[in-house]
C-alpha positions in Angstrom: -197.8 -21.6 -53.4 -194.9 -20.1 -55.1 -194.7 -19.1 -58.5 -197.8 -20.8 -58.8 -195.7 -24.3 -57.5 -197.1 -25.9 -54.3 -195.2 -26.2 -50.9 -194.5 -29.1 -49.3 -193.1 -28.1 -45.9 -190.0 -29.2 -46.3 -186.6 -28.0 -46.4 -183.1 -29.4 -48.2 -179.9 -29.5 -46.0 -179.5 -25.7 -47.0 -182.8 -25.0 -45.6 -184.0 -24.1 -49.2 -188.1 -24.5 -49.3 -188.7 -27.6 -51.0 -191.7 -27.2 -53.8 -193.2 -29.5 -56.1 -191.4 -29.6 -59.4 -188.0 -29.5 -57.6 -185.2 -31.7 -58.3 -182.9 -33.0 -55.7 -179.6 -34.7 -54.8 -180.7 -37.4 -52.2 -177.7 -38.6 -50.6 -177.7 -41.8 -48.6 -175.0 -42.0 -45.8 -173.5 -45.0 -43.7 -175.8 -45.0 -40.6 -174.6 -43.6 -37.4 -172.1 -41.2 -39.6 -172.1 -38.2 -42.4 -170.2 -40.6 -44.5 -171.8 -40.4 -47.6 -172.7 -44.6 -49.3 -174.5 -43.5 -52.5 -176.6 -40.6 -54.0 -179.4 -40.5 -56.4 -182.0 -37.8 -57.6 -185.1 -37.9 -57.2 -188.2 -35.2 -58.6 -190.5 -33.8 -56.3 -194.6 -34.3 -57.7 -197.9 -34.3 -56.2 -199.7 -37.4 -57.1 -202.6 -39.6 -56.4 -203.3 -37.2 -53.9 -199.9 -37.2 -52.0 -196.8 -35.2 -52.4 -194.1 -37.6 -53.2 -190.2 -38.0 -54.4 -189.5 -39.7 -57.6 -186.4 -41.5 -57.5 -185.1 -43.5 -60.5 -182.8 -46.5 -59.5 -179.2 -47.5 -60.8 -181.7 -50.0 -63.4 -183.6 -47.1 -64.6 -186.7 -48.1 -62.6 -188.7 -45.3 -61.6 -189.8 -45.8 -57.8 -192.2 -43.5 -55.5 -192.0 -42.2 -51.9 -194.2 -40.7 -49.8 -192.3 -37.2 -49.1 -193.4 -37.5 -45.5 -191.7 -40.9 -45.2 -188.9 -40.1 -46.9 -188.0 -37.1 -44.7 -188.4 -38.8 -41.8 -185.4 -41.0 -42.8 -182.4 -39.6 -40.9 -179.7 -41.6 -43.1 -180.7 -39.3 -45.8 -179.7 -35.6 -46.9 -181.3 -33.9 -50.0 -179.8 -31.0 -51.9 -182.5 -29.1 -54.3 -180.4 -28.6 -57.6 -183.0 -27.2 -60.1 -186.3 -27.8 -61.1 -188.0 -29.1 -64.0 -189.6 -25.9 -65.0 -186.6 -23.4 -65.2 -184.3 -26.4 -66.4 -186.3 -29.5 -68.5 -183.7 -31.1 -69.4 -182.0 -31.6 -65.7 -184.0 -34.2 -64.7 -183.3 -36.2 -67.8 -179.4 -35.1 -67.1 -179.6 -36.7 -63.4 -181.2 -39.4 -64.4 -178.4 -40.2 -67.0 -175.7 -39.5 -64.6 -177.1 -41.5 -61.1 -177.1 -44.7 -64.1 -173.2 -43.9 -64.4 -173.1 -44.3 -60.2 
């Protein structure tokens, strides 16, 4: 753990240790390329047992993915850009602004 947050043993494109609590840029690109097709955020938590990313879609609908599943997902490329400790209200301001996409 650190700072009393849990580790999931991953990494974002900067190779910034990914911890529970964390909220992230998940950017979606056109397969085969870097071109980037869409981006969302998504919250990291650790529920029913699993470590997962919390992703709301461009309805507002709250959807969850196994973090190992998601990672293994080479079309994608996540950014950590705060957490939802040091920053509350970021998750509610991602949320409001991947709605706007």
């Amino acid at each position: 753990m650190k700072n009393n947050r849990m580790c999931t043993g991953k990494t974002d494109k900067d190779n910034n240790e990914i911890l529970v609590g964390d909220i992230l840029k998940i950017t979606f690109l056109k397969p085969n390329s870097k071109q980037v097709s869409s981006w969302r955020c998504g919250k990291v938590e650790y529920k029913q047992g699993i470590t997962c990313v919390i992703m709301i879609d461009k309805n507002g609908v709250e959807c969850m993915y196994d973090i190992n599943s998601i990672f293994d997902d080479k079309n994608l490329e996540f950014k950590i850009v705060g957490n939802i400790y040091d920053h509350p209200k970021l998750w509610e301001e991602e949320i409001d602004k991947s709605k706007n996409l």
